[in-house]
N, C-alpha and C positions, 0 to 999 in steps of 0.2 A: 305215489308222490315221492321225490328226490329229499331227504333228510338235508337239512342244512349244509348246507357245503360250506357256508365260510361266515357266520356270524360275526362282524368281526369286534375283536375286543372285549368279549364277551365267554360264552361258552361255544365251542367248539365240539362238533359232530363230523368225523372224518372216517373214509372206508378206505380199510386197509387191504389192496389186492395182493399185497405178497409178506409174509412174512418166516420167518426161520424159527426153530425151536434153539437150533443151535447152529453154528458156524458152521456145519459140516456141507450145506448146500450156496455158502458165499463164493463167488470166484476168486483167484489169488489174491487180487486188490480189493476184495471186499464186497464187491456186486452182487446185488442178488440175483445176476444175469450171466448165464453163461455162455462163453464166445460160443460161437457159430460159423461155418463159412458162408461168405459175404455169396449170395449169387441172386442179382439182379432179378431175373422173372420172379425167384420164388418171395424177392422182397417187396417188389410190388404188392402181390397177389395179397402177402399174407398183411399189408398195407391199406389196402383199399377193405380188408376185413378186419379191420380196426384190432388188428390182432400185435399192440407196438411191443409186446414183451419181443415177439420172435425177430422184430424189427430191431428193436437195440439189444438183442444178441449176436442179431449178423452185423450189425456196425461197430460193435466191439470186435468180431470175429476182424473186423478188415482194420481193424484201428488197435495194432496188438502191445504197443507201447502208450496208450493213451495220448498222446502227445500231436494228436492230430484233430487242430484246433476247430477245423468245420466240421469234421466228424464228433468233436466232442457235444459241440453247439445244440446239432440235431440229435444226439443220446438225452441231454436233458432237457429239450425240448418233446421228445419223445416220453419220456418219464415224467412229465410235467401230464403230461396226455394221459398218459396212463397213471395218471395219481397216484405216484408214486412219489413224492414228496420229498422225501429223503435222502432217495439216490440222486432225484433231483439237483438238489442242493450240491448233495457231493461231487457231483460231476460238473457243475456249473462253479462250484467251489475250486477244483482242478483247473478248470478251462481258464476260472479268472486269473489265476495265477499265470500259467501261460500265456493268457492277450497281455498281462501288464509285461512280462519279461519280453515279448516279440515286438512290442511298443517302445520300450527303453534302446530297444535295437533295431530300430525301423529303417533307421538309412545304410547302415551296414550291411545289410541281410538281404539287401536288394541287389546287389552286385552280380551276382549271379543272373538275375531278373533281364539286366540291363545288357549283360554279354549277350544270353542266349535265349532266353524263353519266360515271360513274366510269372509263368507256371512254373519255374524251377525255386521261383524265393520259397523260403515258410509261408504259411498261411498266418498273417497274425488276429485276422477278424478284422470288421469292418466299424468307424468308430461308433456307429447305432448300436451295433451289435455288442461292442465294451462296456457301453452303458444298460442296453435291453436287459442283460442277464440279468442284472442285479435288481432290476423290476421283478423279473420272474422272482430270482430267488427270493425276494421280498413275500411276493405272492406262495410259493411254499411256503415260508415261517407262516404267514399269515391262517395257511388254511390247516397246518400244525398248531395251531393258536399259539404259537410263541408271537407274541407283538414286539418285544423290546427286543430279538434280530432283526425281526421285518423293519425296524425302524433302521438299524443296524448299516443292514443292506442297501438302504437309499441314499442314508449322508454317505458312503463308500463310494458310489451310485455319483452324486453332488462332487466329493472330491476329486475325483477320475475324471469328471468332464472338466471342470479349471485347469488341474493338469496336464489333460490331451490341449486345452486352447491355448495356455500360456508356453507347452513346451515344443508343440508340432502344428499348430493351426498357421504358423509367421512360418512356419518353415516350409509347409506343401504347397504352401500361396507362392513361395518366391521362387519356387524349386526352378531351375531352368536348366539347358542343357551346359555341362562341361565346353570348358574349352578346348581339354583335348578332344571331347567328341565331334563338338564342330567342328575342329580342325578335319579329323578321320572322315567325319560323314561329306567334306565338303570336298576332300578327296577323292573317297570313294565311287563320288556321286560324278566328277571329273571323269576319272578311269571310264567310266559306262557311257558318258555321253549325256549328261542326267541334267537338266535344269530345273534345280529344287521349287526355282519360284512357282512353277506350274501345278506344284503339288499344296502348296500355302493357304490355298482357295478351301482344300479339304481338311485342313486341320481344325478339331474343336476346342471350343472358345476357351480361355484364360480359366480357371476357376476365382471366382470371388471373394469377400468375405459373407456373401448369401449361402454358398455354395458350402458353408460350415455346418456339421450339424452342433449347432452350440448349447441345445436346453435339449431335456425329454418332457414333454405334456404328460406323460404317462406316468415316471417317475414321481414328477410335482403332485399330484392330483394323491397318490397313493401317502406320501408322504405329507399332504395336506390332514388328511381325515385323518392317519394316527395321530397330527400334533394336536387334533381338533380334542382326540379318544383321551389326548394326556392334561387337556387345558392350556394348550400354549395358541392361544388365539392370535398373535402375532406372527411365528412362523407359521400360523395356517396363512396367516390374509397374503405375505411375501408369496407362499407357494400359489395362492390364488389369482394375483397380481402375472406371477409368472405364465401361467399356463393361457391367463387371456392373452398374455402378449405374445405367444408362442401360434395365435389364431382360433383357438377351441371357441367356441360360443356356448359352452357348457356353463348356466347356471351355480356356482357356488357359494351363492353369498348364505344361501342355510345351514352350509357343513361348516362354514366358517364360525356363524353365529346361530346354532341352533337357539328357536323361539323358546322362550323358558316353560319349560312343563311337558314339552315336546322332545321325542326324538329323531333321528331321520336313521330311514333305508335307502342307501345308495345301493344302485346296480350297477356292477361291472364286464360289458361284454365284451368277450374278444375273439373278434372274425375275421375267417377268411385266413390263407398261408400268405405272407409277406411276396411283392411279385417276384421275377427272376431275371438277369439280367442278361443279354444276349449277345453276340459277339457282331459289331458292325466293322468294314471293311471298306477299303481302296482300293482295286485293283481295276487296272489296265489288262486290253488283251495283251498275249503272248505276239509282239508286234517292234519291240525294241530292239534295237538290233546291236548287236556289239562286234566289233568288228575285230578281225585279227588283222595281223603284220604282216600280212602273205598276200601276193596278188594274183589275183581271181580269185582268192578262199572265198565260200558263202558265209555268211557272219553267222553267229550264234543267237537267235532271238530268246527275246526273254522277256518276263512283266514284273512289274511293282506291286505288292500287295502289302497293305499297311492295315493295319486291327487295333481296335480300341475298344472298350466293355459299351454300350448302351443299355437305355433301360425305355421300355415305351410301355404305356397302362395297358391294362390286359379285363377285360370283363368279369365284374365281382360275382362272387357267388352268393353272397349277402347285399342286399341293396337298403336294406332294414329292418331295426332291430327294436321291440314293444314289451315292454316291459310293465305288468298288469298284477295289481296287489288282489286279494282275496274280496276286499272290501268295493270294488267295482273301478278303481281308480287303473288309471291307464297313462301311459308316457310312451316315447318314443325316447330312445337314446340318442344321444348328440356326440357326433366323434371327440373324442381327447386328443387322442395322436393319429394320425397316418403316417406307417413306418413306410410306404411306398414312397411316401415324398421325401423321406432321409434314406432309403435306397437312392434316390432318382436325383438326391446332393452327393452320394458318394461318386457316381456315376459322373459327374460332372467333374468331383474334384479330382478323379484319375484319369478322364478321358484325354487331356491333352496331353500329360507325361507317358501314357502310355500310347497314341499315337505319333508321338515324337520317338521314345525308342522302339516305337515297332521300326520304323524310317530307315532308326541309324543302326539298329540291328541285320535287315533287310539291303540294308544297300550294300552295306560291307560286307558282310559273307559274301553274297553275289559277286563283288568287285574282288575279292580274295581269292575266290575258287575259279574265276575265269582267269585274274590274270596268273593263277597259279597252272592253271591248264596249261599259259596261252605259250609260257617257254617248250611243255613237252610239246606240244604241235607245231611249233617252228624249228625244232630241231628234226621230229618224225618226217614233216612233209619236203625240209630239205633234205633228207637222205633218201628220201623215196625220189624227188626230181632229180639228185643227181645220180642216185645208183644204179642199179640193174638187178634184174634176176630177183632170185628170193628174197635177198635184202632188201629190194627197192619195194618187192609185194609185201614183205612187213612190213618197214615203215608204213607204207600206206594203209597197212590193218590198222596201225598203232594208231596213226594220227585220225583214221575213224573212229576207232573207242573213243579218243583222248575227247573227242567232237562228241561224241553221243553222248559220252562218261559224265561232261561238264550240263550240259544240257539237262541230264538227269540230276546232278545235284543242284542246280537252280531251283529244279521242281520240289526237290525234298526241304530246300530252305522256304518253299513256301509251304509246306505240307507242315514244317514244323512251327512258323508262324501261327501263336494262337491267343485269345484274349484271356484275361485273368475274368473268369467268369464264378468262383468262389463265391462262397457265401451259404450262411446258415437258410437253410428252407422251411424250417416248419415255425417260426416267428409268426404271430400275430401281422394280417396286414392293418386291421381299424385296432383300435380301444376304443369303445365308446360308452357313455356311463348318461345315470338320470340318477335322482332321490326325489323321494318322497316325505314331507314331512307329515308324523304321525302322530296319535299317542302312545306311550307306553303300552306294549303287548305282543303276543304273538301273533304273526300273520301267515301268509302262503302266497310267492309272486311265481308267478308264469313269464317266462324270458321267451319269446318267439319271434325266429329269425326268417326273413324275408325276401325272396327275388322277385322284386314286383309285386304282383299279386298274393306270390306261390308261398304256401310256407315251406322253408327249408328244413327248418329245426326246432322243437320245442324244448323246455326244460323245466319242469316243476321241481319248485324248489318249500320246504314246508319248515313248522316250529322256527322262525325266525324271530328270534326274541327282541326285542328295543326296549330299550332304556332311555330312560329319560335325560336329555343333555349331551347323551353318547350316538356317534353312528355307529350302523350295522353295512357289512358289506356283503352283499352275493355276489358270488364270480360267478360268469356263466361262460360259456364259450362254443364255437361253431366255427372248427378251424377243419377245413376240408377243402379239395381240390376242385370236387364240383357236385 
């Protein structure tokens, strides 16, 4: 049987998998992990053998300045896994730093994005993802039995989302293209022969103010039961109030007002890797023709291809999660959050600005490098008609590279056309939680995770102490790919 993993509020029972006598095995910045080189196969392999030390040694090994925001995301989610708490924290404590400074600078930093590749901005994380950490790292304190950071972490958690809505939510909403850009793209698109309206049909929709992720269920629910741990039964019922409206059907009114003389055991599960988001596209065959200034020339064909993130559901690996006290009693968990659905709003609220500058990225280059071709082949192909002899057989070498040359970079600006597909991967996709209300004492709950029928995943968890008046929390979790 699994020792207490997260009593909460109470005594605390934690296993320590790494620790040091002395500084002389930390990495430069402190890790108890040392870099690695990053290599693919081996990071799978030693992945899928739940082996995450050697995983976030080769993600530090490729992330050698720490400063690399998705890479940080999955370090501390990796160390969350491998319970490791600490480093946890610390590394989520870095990251937060960096999402708040890449967020202050969100419209600046895209410039680049906007010229040549939505891949060349910084990564600043995604807004789920500015909020999630601070969940997790709640959860470290929590299973460190510090309570009063874990509380810490959530109003931090609370103030970050007001700030993201009141400073950037009016601003992603209104965002629309430049005037110099329409001017450029509506030239561009001239130069080629290009009738934008045709392509208007495939553009995705406006985002809304639905399409905001404005609350975390997840955060509220966590930050309910400490206020419940501290006696603030007002901010519990606000937090309570919130997370129905947020859609959970999760029963709280006992953690709110536990019965007098009783205590409650909440279970907290969390399944499944958050989904992934995949790159959808526009393109046309290689059918368009662009003509040059020369008569009989054959034109230069060439196609549109326009990219933008989507996100479509993908088959859980958990379908159900039963959470069963010692004493015969049995629940079934009820989701809190699903971070697939605040993927599946972010998704929304960057698809149109991003299939808009794919467009006017896309056209322009193209519209650039042919009509930048198109002087050396009307000067090549006139010296080759009117010269002679070797002269006239280079120019017409020339004005064939110049032809083949353009042709090829068409291909490479669609080669380089590619969707911002970022994002932290090993996030929780459910939260999902029950309680039980008890008497005072110790118990032993079994958390068993479900595809269908099958079980997935077990978790015995033991000495869970309750208190009377006070909740207890177990964390469980069954976060895997398949």
């Amino acid at each position: 049987m699994k020792r207490v993993l997260f009593p909460l509020f109470i005594v605390l029972t934690s296993l320590v998998l790494f620790s040091c006598a002395t500084n002389s095995c930390l990495d430069t910045d402190g890790s108890p992990y040392k870099r690695m080189k990053y290599n693919e196969k081996a990071y799978n392999k030693a992945f899928e053998e739940e082996n995450y030390s050697t995983c976030i040694s080769m993600l530090r090994g490729r992330n050698k300045d720490n400063r690399d925001i998705k890479d940080n995301l999955d370090i501390g989610m990796l160390c969350y896994m491998n319970e490791d708490y600490k480093e946890s924290i610390r590394v989520l404590d870095e990251t937060d730093a960096l999402m708040t400074e890449a967020f202050t600078k969100s419209i600046s930093r895209e410039t680049g994005a906007a010229m040549f590749n939505e891949n060349i901005a910084e990564y600043g994380g995604n807004v789920y993802e500015y909020l999630l950490i601070n969940s997790i790292k709640a959860l470290d304190f929590l299973k460190l039995g510090d309570m009063e950071n874990a509380l810490v972490e959530l109003n931090r958690g609370a103030m970050k989302e007001n700030e993201y809505l009141q400073k950037y939510g009016e601003i992603i909403l209104n965002e629309t293209v430049s005037k110099e850009d329409g001017e450029s793209l509506n030239k561009s698109a001239g130069s080629l022969g290009l009738d934008l309206t045709q392509y208007k049909s495939e553009t995705p929709k406006r985002p809304t103010m639905k399409d905001l992720y404005q609350d975390s269920a997840l955060l509220r629910y966590l930050s309910l039961l400490l206020y419940t741990a501290n006696g603030d039964r007002s901010s519990a019922e606000v937090d309570a109030k919130v997370v129905s409206t947020l859609g959970s059907k999760i029963d709280l009114s006992e953690d709110v007002k536990i019965p007098s003389g009783k205590g409650r055991l909440d279970v907290l599960a969390l399944s499944d890797f958050i989904g992934q988001r995949h790159e959808a596209k526009f393109e046309t065959p290689r059918v368009l023709p662009f003509y040059l200034p020369i008569d009989g020339a054959a034109p230069i064909l060439f196609k549109v291809k326009f990219v933008w993130p989507e996100y479509s559901a993908q088959d859980p690996v958990v379908t159900a999660v039963v959470a069963e006290l010692d004493n015969g009693e049995k629940k079934q968990t009820v989701v809190i959050e699903d971070f697939d659905q605040a993927l599946s709003k972010d998704v929304r609220l960057k698809a149109n600005k991003a299939f808009t500058r794919s467009m006017i990225r896309s056209i322009t280059k193209k519209s650039a490098a042919l009509l930048s071709a198109t002087g050396g082949m009307v000067a090549a192909k006139k010296i080759a008609e009117n010269g002679s002899g070797p002269v006239a057989i280079s120019a017409q070498a020339t004005y064939i590279a110049l032809f083949h040359g353009a042709e090829n970079v068409i291909d490479l600006i669609d080669k380089s056309e590619t969707a911002d597909l970022r994002q932290g991967i090993y996030f929780p996709r459910i939260a999902s939680g029950t309680g039980f209300t008890v008497e005072p004492g110790t118990y032993s709950v079994r958390v068993t995770y479900f595809k269908n029928t099958e079980i997935v995943r077990q978790e015995n968890f033991s000495d869970i102490q309750v208190k009377a008046g006070k909740p207890t929390l177990v964390v469980s979790s069954c976060l895997r790919k398949k």
